[in-house]
C-alpha positions as CSV (number, residue, x, y, z in Angstrom):
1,X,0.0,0.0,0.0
2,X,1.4,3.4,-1.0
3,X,2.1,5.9,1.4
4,X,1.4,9.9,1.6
5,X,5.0,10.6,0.8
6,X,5.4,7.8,-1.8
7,X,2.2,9.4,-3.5
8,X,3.2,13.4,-3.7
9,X,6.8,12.0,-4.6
10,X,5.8,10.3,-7.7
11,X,4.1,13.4,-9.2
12,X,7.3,15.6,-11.2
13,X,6.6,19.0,-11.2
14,X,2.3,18.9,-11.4
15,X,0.8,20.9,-14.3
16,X,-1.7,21.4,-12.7
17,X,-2.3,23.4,-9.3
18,X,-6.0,24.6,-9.7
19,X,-8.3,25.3,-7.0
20,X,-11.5,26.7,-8.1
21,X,-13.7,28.4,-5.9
22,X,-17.7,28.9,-6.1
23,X,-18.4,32.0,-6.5
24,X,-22.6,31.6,-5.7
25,X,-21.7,28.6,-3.7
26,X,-24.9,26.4,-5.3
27,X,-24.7,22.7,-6.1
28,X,-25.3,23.3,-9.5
29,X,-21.5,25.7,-10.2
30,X,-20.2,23.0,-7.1
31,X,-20.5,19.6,-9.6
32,X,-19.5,21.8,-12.7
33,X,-16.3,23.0,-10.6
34,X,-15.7,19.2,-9.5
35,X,-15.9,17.6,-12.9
36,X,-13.6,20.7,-14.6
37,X,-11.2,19.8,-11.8
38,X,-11.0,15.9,-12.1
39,X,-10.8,16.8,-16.1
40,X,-7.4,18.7,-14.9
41,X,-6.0,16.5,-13.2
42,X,-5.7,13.4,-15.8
43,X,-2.5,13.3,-16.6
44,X,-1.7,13.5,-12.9
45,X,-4.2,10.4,-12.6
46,X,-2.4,8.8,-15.0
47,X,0.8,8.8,-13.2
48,X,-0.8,8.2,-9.7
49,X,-2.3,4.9,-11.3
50,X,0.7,2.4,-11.4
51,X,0.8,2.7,-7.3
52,X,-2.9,1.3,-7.2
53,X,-3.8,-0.7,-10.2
54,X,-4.3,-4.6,-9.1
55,X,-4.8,-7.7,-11.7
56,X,-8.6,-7.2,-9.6
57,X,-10.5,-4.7,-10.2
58,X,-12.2,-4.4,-7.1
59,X,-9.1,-4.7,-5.1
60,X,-7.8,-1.5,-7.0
61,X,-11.1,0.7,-5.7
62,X,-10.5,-0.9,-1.8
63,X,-6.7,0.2,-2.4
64,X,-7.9,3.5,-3.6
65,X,-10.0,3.9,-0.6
66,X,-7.8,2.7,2.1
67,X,-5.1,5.3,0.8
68,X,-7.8,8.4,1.3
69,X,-9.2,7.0,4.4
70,X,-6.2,6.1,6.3
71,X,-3.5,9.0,4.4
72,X,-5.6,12.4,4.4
73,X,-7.6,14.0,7.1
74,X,-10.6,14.7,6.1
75,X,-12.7,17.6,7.3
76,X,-15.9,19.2,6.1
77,X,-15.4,22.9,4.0
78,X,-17.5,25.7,5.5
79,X,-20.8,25.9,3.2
80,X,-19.7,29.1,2.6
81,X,-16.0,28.1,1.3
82,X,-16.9,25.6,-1.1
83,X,-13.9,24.7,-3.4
84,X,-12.8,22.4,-6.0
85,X,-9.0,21.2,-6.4
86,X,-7.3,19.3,-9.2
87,X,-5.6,16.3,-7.7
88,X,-2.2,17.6,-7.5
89,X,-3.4,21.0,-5.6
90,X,-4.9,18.7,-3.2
91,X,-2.0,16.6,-2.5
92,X,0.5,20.0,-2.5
93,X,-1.9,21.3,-0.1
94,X,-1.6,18.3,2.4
95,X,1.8,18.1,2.0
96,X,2.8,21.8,2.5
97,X,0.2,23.9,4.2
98,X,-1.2,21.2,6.8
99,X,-4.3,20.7,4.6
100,X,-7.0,18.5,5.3
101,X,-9.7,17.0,2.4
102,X,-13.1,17.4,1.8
103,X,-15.2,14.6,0.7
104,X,-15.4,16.5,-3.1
105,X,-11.8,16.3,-3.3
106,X,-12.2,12.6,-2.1
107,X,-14.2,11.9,-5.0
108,X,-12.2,14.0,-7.3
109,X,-9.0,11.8,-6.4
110,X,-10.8,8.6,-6.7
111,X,-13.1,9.1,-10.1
112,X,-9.8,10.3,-11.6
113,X,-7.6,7.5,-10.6
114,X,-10.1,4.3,-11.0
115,X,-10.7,6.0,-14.4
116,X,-6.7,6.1,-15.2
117,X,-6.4,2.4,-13.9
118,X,-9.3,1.2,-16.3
119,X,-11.9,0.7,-13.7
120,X,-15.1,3.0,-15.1
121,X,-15.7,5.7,-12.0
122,X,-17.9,8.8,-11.6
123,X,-19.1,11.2,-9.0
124,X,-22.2,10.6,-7.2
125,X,-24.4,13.5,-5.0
126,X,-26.3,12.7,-2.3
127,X,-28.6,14.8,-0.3
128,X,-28.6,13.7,3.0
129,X,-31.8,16.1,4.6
130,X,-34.7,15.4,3.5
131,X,-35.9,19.0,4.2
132,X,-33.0,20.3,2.3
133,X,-33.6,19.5,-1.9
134,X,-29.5,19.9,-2.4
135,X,-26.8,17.6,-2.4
136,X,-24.0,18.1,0.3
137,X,-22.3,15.1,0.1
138,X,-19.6,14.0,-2.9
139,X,-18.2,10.3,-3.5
140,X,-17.2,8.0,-6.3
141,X,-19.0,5.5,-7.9
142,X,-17.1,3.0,-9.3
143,X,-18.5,-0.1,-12.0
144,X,-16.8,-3.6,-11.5
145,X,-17.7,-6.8,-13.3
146,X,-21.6,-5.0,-13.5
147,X,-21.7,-4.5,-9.9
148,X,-22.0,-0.8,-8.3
149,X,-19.4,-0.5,-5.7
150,X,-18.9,2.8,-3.7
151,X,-16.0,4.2,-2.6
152,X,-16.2,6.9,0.0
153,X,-13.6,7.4,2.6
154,X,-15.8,9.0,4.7
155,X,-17.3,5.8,5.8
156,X,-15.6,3.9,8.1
157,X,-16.1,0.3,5.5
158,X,-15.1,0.1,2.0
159,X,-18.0,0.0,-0.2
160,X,-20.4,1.5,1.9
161,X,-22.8,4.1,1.3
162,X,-24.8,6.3,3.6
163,X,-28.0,6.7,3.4
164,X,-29.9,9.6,1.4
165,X,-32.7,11.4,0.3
166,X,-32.1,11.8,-3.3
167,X,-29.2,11.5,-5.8
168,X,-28.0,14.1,-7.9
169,X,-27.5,13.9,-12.1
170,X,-27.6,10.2,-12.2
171,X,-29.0,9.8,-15.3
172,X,-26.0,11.6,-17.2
173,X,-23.6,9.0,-15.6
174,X,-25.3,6.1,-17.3
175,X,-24.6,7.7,-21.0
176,X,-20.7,8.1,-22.6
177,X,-18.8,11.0,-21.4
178,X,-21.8,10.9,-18.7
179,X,-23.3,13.6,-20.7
180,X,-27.6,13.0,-21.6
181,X,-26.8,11.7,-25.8
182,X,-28.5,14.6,-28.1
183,X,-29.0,14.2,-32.0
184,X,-29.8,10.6,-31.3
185,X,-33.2,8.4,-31.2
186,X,-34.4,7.2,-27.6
187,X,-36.9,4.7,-27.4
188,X,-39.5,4.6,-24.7
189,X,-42.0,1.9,-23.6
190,X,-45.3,2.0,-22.3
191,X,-48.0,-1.1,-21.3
192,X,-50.3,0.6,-19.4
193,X,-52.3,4.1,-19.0
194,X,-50.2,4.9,-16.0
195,X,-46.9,4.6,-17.9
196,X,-48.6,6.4,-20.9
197,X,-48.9,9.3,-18.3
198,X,-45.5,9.2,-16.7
199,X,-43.6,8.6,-19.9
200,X,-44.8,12.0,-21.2
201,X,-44.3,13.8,-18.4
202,X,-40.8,12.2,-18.6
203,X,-40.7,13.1,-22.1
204,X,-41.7,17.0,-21.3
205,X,-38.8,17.1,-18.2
206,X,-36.1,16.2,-21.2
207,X,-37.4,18.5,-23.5
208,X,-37.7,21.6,-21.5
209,X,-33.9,21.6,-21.0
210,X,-33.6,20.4,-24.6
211,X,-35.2,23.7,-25.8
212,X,-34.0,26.1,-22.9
213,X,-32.0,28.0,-25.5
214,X,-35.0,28.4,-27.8
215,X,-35.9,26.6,-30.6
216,X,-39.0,24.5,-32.2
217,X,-40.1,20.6,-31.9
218,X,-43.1,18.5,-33.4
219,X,-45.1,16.2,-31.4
220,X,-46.6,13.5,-33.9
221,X,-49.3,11.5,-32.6
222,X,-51.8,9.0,-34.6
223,X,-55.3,10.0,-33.3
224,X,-56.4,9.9,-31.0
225,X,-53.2,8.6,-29.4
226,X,-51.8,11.5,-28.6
227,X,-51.6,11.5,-24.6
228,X,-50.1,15.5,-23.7
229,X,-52.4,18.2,-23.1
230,X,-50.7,21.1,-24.2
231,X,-51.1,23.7,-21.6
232,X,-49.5,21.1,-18.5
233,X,-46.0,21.8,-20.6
234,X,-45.8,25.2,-18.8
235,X,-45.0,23.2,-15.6
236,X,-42.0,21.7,-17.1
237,X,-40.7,24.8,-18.6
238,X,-41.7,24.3,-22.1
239,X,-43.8,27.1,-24.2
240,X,-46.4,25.2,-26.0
241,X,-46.7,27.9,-28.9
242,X,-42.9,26.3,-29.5
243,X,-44.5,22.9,-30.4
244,X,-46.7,22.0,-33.1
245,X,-48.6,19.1,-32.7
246,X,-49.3,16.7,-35.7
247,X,-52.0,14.0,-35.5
248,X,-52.1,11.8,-38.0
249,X,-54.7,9.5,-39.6
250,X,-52.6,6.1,-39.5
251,X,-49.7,4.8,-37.9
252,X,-47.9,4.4,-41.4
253,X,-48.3,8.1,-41.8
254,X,-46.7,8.8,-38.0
255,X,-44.3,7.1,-38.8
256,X,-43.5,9.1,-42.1
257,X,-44.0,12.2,-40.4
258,X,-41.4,11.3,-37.9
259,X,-38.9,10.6,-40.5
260,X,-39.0,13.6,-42.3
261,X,-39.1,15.3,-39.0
262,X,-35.9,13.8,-38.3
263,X,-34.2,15.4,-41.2
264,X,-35.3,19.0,-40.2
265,X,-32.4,20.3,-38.3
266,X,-34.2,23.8,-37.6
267,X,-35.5,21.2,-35.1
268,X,-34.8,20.6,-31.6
269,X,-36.6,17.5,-31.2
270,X,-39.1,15.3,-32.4
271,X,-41.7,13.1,-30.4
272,X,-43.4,10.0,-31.9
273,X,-45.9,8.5,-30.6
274,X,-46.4,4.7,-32.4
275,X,-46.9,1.6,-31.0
276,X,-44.7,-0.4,-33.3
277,X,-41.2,0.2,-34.8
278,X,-39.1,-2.3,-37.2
279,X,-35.8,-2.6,-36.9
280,X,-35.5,-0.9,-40.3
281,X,-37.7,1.7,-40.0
282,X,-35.6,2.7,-36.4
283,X,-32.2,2.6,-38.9
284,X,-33.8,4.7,-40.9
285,X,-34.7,7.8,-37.9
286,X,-31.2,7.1,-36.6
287,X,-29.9,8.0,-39.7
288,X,-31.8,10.9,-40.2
289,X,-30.6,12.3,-37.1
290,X,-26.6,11.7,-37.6
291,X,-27.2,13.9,-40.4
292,X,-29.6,16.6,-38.7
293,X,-28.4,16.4,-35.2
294,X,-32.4,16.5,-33.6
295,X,-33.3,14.5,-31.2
296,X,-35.3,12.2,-31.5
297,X,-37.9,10.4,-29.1
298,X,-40.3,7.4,-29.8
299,X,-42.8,6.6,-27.4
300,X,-44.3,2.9,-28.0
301,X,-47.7,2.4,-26.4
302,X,-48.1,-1.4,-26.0
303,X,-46.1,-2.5,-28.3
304,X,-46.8,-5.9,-29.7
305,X,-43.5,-7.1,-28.8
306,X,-39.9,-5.8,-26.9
307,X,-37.9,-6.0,-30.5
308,X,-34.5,-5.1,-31.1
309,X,-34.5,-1.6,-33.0
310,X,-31.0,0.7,-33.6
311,X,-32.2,3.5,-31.3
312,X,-29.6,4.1,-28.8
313,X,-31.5,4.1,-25.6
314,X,-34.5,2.3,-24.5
315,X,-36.6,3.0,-21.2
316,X,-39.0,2.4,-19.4
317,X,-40.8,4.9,-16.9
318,X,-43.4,3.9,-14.0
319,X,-45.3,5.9,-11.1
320,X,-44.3,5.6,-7.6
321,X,-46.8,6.7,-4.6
322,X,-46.5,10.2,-3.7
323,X,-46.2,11.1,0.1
324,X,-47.0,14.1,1.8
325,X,-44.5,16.3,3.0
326,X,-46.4,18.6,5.1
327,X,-48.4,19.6,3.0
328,X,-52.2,19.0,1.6
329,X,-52.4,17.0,-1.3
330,X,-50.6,14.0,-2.7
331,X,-46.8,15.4,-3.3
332,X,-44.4,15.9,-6.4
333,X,-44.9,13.6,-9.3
334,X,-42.7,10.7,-8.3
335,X,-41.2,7.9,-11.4
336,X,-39.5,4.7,-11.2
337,X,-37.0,5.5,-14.1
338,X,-35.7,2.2,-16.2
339,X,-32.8,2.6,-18.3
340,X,-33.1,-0.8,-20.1
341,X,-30.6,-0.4,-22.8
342,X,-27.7,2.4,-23.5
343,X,-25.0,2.4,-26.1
344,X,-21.7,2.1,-24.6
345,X,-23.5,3.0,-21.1
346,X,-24.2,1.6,-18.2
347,X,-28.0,0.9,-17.7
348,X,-29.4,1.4,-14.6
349,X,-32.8,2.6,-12.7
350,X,-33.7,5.7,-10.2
351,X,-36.7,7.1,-8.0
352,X,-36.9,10.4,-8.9
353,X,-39.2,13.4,-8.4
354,X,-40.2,16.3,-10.1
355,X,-39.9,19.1,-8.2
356,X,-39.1,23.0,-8.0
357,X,-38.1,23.0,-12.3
358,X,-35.6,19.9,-11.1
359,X,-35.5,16.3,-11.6
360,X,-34.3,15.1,-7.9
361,X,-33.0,11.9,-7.3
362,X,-34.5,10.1,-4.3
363,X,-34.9,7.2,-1.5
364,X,-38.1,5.8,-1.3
365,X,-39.1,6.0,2.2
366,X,-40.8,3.0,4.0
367,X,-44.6,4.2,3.8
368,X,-44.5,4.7,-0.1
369,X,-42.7,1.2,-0.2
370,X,-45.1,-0.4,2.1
371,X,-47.6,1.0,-0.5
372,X,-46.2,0.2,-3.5
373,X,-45.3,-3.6,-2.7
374,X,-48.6,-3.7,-1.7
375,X,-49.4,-2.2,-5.3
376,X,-47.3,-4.8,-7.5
377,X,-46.2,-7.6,-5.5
């Protein structure tokens, strides 16, 4: 097991020394800050990486996390000091001003390293209060041989997590480059009126931040399929008068529509809403969008069958019980997210609400599990 010394010793002359500080101290500018920072410091990762990388993949994330837990101090930044440090800054910081490490500059160190040793690794956000809709907690993530392991030096045990509210951003980490894939052709699924429901409200989340810098999309339905009512868009930031809506006669002519929808790259995105897609005929709209760059999403509605088709993502979205949070009524609009299939991803399921213009990551808490395994099981 390497040692501090050993560690800072192995790194000639660091490139990089950044520390960037928030300057509105939110979570949003925090996880922007952390990521540019663990982008700075791969080449540092990359030299750091021969001192932890095992034949075993999970012993390489335990070596990892011994070194942070039992090598750096850690203490908690003031909420109002928030800062984010390339690898090397952290470790010259330890070394010559008596520094002590965060749990973001935990994270930082391990995503980078586990990523420079093969082994894939992101950040994960947690909010620990559930009266608090924020994240203020930071560890890695780390994917070995399919299973989820966690590495956070905080805890006391490797591969442990602590328990939370809601994650932050998950759905990014499941794609390439953890960034949500534009100017391709996602694929939902639907077998039931529920899911109908939840899948466009899904949908609308997407597409609000999709067309956040302006622009146009078309929503294709065969009637009387189509399952949006216009004016609810306003409550996930969306304009209606930016979206035309197209009902067609026939599913063959949806499916046309769609196509030459695709094509249109004054477009933002395009929704169709068919229950049955060929593999050919899904070549076909993810072709049209290589070219175009729109984004394309088909919502199946009881499809016949679960068949293979070239769109790059497929998913499945389900309602959860909403709880009451001291408040009358029945709570945020809560989803059981499926990611069933992602190209060159990791697939992977959340609970998440909708709530204050932000799709928040949460724990289901034991009365809406007592009533949903009372609902499906």
């Amino acid at each position: 097991m390497p040692d501090f010394s050993t560690i800072v010793s192995s790194i000639d002359k660091p490139r990089y020394k950044s520390e960037h500080i928030t300057t509105y101290q939110n979570a949003r500018e925090i996880v922007q800050n952390l990521k540019r920072a663990e982008a700075e410091s791969r080449n540092t990762s990359k030299e750091l990486s021969k001192h932890f990388k095992e034949a075993d993949q999970k012993a390489t994330a335990a070596k990892v996390w011994y070194f942070l837990r039992t090598q750096l101090k850690y203490y908690a930044e003031p909420k109002t000091d928030q800062t984010a440090k390339t690898i090397s800054r952290m470790l010259n910081d330890c070394l010559y001003k008596n520094g002590t490490v965060d749990c973001k500059h935990y994270a930082t160190f391990a995503v980078g390293v586990l990523n420079a040793c093969g082994v894939p690794a992101w950040f994960t956000f947690v909010g620990q209060d559930k009266d608090k809709k924020k994240p203020n907690h930071a560890y890695c993530t780390a994917l070995v041989n399919n299973e989820l392991i966690t590495i956070d030096p905080c805890r006391k045990r490797f591969n442990s997590e602590c328990k939370y509210w809601y994650k932050w951003n998950q759905l990014e980490n499941a794609f390439p480059d953890k960034v949500f894939a534009k100017g391709v052709v996602h694929e939902l699924l639907s077998f039931s009126s529920e899911q109908a429901t939840c899948t466009s409200a899904f949908m609308s989340v997407i597409l609000g931040k999709l067309m956040r810098p302006g622009g146009y999309c078309l929503w294709i339905s065969t009637v009387p399929r189509r399952s949006i009512f216009p004016p609810a868009l306003k409550a996930f930031g969306i304009d209606p008068g930016k979206i035309l809506f197209v009902d067609t006669a026939k599913p063959k002519e949806t499916l046309w529509a769609v196509e030459e929808a695709l094509k249109c790259d004054a477009l933002v995105a395009v929704i169709g809403e068919l229950s049955e897609l060929s593999f050919n005929d899904s070549r076909r709209l993810q072709l049209a969008v290589e070219k175009s760059k729109v984004t394309g999403f088909i919502h199946r509605f009881r499809p016949k069958a679960e068949n293979a088709v070239a769109c790059v993502t497929r998913w499945k979205i389900s309602p959860l019980p909403g709880t009451l949070s001291h408040m009358p009524g029945v709570g945020f609009p809560k989803w059981q997210v499926d990611l069933l299939k992602v190209r060159n991803g990791q697939p992977g399921n959340w609970q998440v609400q909708w709530c204050n213009n932000e799709l928040e990551y949460i724990g289901i808490d034991q009365a809406a599990a007592k009533i949903l395994n009372l609902k499906t099981g």
